[in-house]
N, C-alpha and C positions, 0 to 999 in steps of 0.2 A: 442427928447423924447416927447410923447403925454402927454398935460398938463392936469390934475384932474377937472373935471367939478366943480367949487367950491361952488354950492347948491349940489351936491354928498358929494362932501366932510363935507359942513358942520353940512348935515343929519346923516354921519356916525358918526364924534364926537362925535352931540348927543346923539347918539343912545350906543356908547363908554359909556357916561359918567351915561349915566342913568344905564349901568350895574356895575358901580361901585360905585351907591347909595347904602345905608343901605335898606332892604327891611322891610318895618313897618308890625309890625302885626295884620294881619285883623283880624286872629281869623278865617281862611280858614285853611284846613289840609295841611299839604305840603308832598311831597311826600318824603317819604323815605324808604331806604334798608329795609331787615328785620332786621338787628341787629342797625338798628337805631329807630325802634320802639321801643320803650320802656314800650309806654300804655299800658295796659290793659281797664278797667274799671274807671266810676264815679259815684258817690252817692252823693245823697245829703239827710241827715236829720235836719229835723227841730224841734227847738221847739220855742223860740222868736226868734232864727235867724236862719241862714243857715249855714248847719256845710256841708261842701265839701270835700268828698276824693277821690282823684286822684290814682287808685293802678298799680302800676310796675312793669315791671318785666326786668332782666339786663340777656338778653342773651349774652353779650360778653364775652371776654375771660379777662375782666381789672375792675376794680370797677370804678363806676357813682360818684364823687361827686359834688353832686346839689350845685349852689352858690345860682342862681338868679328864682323867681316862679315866672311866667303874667298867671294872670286870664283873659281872656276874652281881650287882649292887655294891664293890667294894672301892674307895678311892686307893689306884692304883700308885698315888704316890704318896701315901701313910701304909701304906703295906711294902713299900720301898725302902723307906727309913730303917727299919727291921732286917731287910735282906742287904742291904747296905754292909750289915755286919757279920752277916754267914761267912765263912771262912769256903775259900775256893775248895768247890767238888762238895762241899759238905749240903746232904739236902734237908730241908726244911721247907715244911708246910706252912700253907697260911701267910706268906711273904711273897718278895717282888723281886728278886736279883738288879734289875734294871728294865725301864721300859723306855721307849722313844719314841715319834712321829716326826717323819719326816715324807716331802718335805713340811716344814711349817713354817710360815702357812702357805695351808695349801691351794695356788693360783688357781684362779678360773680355769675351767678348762680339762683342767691336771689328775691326775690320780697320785695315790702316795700310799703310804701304809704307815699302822699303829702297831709297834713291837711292844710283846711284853715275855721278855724270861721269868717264869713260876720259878720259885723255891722249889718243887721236887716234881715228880713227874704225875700224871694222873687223875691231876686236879680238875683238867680241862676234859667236859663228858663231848658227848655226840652235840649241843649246842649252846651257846654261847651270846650272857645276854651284854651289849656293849651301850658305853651311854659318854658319851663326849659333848663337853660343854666349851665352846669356843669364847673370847674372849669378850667376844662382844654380847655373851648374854645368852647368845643361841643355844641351844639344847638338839643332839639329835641323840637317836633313842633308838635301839631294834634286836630282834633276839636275831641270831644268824647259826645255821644249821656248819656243824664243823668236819672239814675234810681231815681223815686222819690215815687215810688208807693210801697214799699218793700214787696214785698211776702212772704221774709222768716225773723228771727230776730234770730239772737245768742244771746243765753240767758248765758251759761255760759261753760267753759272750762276746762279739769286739763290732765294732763299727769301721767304717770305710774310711778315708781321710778326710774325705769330703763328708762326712755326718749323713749323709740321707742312705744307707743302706745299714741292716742290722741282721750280723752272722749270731746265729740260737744254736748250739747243740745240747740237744737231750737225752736223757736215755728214757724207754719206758719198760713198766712193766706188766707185761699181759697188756697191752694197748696196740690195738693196730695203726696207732698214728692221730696226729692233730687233727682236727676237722674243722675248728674255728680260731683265730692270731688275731688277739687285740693287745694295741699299743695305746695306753692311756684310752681306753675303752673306745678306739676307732677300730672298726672292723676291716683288718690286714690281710683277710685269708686270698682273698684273689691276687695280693701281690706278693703271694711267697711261694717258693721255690722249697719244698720239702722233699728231700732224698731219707730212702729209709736203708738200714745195713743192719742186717742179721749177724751178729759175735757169739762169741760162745758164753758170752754173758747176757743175752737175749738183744733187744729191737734196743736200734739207737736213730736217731733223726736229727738231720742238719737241716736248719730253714735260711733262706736266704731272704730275708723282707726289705721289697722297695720301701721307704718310707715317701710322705708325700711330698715332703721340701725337709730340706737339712733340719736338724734339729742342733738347737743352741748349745753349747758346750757347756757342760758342767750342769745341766739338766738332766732331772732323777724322771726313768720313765715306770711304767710297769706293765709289764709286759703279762697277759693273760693266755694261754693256751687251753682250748677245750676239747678235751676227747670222748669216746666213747663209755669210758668209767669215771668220766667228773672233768671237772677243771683244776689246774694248777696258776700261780703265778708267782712273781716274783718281781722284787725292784732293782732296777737297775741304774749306772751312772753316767750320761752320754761322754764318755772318751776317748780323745783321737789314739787311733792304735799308734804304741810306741811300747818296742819291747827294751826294755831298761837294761844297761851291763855297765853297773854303778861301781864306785866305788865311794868306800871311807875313809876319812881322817887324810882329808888333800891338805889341810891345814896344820903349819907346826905348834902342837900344843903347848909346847915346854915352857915358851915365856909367860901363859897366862899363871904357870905356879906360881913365879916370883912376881906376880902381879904387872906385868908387861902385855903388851896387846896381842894375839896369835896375828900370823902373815899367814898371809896364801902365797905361795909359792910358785911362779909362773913355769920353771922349768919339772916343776911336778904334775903341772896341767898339758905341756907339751908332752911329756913322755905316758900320759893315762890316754891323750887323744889318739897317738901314735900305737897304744894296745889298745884301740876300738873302745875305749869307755865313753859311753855317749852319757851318761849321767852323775851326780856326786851328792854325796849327805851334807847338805849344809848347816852347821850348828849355830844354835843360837847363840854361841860368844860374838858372833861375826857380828848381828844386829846391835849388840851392847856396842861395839867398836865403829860401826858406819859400816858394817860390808863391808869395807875399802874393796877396792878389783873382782871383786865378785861379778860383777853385771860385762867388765869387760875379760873378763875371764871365759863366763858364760855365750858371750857372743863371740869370742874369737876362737876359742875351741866346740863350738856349737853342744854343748853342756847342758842338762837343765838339771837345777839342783831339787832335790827333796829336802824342802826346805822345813828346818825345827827350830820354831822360836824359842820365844822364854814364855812362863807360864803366869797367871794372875795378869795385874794391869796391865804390865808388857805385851799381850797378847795382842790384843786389839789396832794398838799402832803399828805392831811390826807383819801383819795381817795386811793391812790397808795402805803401807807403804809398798810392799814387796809384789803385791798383788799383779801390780800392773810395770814394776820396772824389771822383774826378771822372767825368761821362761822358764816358770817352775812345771817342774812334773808333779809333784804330791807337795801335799801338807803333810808333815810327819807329828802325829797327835801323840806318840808316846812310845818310849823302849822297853820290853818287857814289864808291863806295867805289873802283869803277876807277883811277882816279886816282894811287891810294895802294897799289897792289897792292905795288908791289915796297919800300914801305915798310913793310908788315908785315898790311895790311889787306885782306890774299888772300880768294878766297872762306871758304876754312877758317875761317880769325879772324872773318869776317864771320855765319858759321854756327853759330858758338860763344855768339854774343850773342844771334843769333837763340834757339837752345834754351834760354837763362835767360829771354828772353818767356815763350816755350811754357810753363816749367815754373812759373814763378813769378806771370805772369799770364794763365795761358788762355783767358782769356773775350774777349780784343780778337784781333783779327789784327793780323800785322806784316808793315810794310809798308818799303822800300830804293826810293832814287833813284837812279835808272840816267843816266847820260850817254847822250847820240844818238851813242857810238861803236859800229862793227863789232863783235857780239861780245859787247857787254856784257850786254845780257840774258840770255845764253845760261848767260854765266860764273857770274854771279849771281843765277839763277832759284829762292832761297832762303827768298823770304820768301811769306805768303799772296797779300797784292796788291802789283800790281808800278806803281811812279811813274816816269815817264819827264817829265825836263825838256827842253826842246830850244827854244833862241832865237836866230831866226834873225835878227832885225832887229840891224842893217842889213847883216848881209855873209854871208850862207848862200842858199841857195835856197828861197823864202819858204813854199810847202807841199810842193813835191816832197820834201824832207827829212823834213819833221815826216810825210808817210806814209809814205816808205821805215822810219825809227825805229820810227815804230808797228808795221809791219805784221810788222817784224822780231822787237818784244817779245812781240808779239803771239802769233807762231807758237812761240817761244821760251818762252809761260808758260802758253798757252791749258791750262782754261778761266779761270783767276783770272783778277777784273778790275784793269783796270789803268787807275791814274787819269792824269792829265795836267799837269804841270807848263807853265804857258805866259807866257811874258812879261810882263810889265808895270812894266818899270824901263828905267834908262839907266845905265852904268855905264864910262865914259873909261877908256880910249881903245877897248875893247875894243869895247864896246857902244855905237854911235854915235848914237843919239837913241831917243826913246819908242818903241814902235810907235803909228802911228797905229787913230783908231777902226777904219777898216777891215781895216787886216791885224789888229787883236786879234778883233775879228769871224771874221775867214776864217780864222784859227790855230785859234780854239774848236773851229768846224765843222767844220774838217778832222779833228779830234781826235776828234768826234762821230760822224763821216759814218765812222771805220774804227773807230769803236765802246768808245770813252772811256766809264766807270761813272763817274766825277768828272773835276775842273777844282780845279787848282790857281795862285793869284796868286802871282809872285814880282815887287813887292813891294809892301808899303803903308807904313812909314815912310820918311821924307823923306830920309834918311841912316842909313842901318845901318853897322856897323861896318869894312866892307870899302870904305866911302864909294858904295855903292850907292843912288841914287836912286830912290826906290817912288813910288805914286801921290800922297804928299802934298806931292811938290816941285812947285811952278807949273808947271813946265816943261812936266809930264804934260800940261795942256793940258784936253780935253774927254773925256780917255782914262778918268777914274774914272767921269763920267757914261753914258758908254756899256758900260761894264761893267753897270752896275748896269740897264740895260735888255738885255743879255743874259743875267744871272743871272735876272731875272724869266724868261724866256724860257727858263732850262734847268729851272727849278724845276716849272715848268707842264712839262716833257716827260719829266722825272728819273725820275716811276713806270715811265714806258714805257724808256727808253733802261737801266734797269736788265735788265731781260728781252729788251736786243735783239742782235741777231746779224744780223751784215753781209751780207747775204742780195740780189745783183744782180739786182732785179725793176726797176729801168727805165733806159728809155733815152732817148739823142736826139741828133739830127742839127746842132746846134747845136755848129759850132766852139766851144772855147775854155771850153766849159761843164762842168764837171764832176759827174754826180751820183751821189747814192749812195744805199740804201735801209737801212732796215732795221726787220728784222721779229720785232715785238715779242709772239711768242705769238698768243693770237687775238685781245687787247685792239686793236692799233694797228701799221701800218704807218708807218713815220718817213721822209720824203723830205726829202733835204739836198742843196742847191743851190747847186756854188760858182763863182764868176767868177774861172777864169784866165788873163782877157785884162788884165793889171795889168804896171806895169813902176815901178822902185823903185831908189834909191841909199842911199847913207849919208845924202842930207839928206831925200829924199822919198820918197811912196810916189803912185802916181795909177792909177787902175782905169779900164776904158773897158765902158762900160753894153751889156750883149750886149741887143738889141732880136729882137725877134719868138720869144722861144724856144717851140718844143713840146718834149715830154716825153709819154713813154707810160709808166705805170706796168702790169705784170700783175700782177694780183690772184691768189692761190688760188683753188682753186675751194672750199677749206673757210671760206675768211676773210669774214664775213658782213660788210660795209663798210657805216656808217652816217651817216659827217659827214667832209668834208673841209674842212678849216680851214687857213688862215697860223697858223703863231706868230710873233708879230710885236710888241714894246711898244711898236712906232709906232701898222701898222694892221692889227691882227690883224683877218682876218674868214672867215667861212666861202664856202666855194666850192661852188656848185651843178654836180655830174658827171653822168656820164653813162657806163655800164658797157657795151660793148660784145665779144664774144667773150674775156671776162675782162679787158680792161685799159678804164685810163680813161685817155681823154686830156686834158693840159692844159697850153690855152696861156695867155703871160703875153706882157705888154709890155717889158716889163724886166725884166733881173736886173742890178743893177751891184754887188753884192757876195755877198752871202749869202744864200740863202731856206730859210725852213722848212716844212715840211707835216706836218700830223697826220693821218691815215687812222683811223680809231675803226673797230673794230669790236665784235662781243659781248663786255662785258666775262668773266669767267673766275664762275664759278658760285661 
């Protein structure tokens, strides 16, 4: 037998053993099938850091799910443990604030995305190598070139009630418009309906997309748009349109001090239905006690609560009971969780709660209270819809805050909508009296006018537990009666302000006047009208009535205008216009707090 030259031999060992090394990753693409691609696209936006998302699509015939993320060759969640502990706003390299995948896992079919908040801004270059190891062992692998430059932005979203139609408005910039609409990477462009409207803040597009059959409720899409400077996308939550005008604390808290059960009180859900509150915060004391009347509460005043468990064990049963015996509108995953970061309720921990929603009740979205601090939306941008509370009576800056807050949530969560948490208590020393009618007036609208999906009341019992005064302390004064003539007033506008987008079509010369438009598809233009020439202390609030204002609205040249009307529960009425080189003009005698305007046009086929 001829013997093995043994420098042959012990080249080939080598060369054995090197193939059955682990292969490190460079962050070079690797080559794989098509149904081992999984990528798509990566974005990165910024504001102090870099927010990364990864989007997907699962052409196999079996669901993705993701254990393990490497950015760049790094495990994304040992570099989390580290950012875990950064203190909110503070930036830091080399860490992971919080990362997610949803959904997970990801169904046949489906597309989804892999978030990752960086430690500080900058980290992420022009491309970006990602490497996901799902649970069953699979490995997908690929470098992906990164959009940083955005040329188009989703501003905001809402669906039909029947699920098979999807309202998109965008703004872009320098883009002459979409040319290509994928939904979970089916190609949408021949069934949409894209209107373009030139503002004095450049090109904005509303799309109207048939879908092909209803889509399932509580199903995460992602919607792709391609233009002629790149593509964009962004994920989305399938929900029926329902514009929320909530309230809190329906329940008397007092007995659970001295360890007694809280009641819900049926002549408190009589008199919230009777001011048009079609939804309510419900607290997890309620699930410790049975709910009691809760479910008949809900159905006889047609209600749906935003419901907030308890947190740990509790979670999961009261999740899986609630699920299917009440109609909830949201899961409430946390209330200003900011506050509490460095107590353990980081975004991470706050994201943790989120994905037991996800997994255990999919069919609601979930929705987190943000504080009007720096930052916090940003930190926090976790859940489907984002709640922002911010009270400024009596020692803040009365609306310049409440739209710096928003405008900041805003650009921080666009397109989810995001509801509005707004005053209506008094609470010593901190809080020094009621708001009066008019600033709860001017707080709504401001909330409106930079383009609020819901209205939230805090509060309605007399005394909650933190010795908080809500609407049913005397003191509140005429302030529940004038709610209840702005809720009629949001409910008549709620179809349209669901499909609208902040869209700067008019103007005017009127010191101290504030307006704002928006444009709601081709149904209806919305003009909001705010007076701020007001001046206010801890004990008072007093407005001074602008006299002679004009206003020019410009029209589209697509948007067929058919009735202009006040919304008004004083004295609504219609207004006879007049359309000249696309705008109308109109004057008024007064504005001394708030005005509304409905612009009607065709309604949607």
């Amino acid at each position: 037998m001829k013997k093995t030259n043994p420098i042959v031999l012990k080249i080939v060992c080598f060369l054995f053993a090197l193939l059955l090394l682990p292969r490190p990753f460079t962050g070079m693409a690797q080559q794989t099938t098509p149904d081992r691609d999984i990528f798509d696209l990566a974005t990165v936006k910024s504001d102090y850091r870099d927010n990364l998302c990864v989007y997907l699509h699962n052409s196999t015939s079996n669901p993705i799910q993701i254990k393990e993320v490497f950015i760049n060759g790094n495990n994304v969640a040992l570099l989390n443990k580290a950012g875990c502990k950064v203190p909110i706003k503070k930036e830091k390299s080399g860490v992971v604030i919080w990362h997610d995948v949803c959904p997970n896992p990801l169904p046949p079919g489906d597309s989804g995305v892999v978030k990752v908040r960086i430690g500080d801004k900058g980290g992420i270059k022009d491309k970006v190598c990602v490497k996901l190891i799902a649970e069953n062992g699979g490995t997908y692998e690929k470098e992906l070139p990164v959009i940083t430059d955005v040329p188009m932005q989703f501003d905001s979203y809402c669906f039909n009630p029947e699920l098979n139609r999807l309202f998109i408005q965008m703004k872009g910039c320098n883009e002459p418009g979409p040319e290509k609409i994928f939904i979970n990477n089916q190609d949408h462009t021949a069934k949409t309906l894209v209107t373009r409207t030139q503002a004095k803040d450049g090109e904005h597009f509303s799309m109207e997309i048939r879908l092909s059959s209803a889509v399932e409720e509580g199903k995460y899409l992602v919607v792709k748009i391609e233009g002629k400077n790149g593509p964009r996308a962004c994920l989305i939550k399938t929900m029926k349109p329902f514009f929320p005008i909530s309230m809190y604390a329906l329940e008397n808290h007092w007995p659970k001090i001295s360890g007694q059960e809280p009641i819900l009180v049926p002549d408190w859900f009589k008199d919230c239905a009777e001011h048009s509150i079609n939804s309510f915060h419900l607290d997890f004391i309620w699930v410790q006690n049975g709910a009691k009347n809760a479910e008949l509460f809900t159905q006889q005043y047609k209600m749906k609560p935003i419901f907030d468990p308890g947190w740990g064990k509790e979670l999961r049963p009261a999740i899986e009971k609630f699920r299917d015996q009440l109609p909830l509108l949201a899961w409430m995953v946390a209330d200003e969780p900011e506050m509490y970061w460095e107590k353990g309720l980081n975004p991470m921990s706050t994201l943790k709660r989120t994905q037991e929603f996800r997994k255990f009740g999919p069919r609601f979205p979930t929705c987190l209270v943000h504080c009007p601090w720096p930052g916090s939306p940003s930190e926090y941008n976790l859940t489907d819809v984002i709640m922002l509370d911010d009270y400024p009576i009596a020692d803040a800056p009365l609306l310049s805050r409440i739209k710096r807050s928003f405008q900041e949530a805003r650009q921080a969560s666009l397109p989810k909508p995001i509801w509005f948490a707004v005053q209506a208590f008094r609470q010593l020393p901190s809080y020094h009296r009621f708001p009066t009618d008019e600033e709860e007036r001017l707080m709504i609208y401001q909330a409106i006018a930079e383009g609020a999906k819901g209205v939230l009341y805090f509060c309605y019992s007399a005394d909650t537990a933190d010795k908080c005064n809500g609407l049913r302390h005397p003191d509140s004064g005429n302030l529940w009666n004038e709610i209840r003539n702005i809720n009629r007033e949001l409910t008549e506008l709620a179809p349209y302000l669901l499909n609208g987008a902040v869209v700067p079509l008019a103007e005017t010369k009127t010191p101290k006047l504030e307006v704002s438009s928006l444009l709601c598809g081709r149904e209806a233009i919305v003009l909001v009208l705010l007076n701020n020439d007001f001046a206010y202390d801890k004990k008072s609030f007093q407005s001074h009535a602008l006299k002679d204002v004009q206003i020019d609205l410009s029209v589209p040249n697509w948007f067929d205008p058919r009735e202009l009307r006040e919304i008004s529960s004083d004295h609504p009425q219609k207004i006879a216009f007049k359309m000249e080189n696309q705008k109308i003009h109109l004057n008024l005698d007064t504005v001394k707090n708030a005005r509304v305007f409905l612009l009607s046009g065709k309604p949607s086929d």
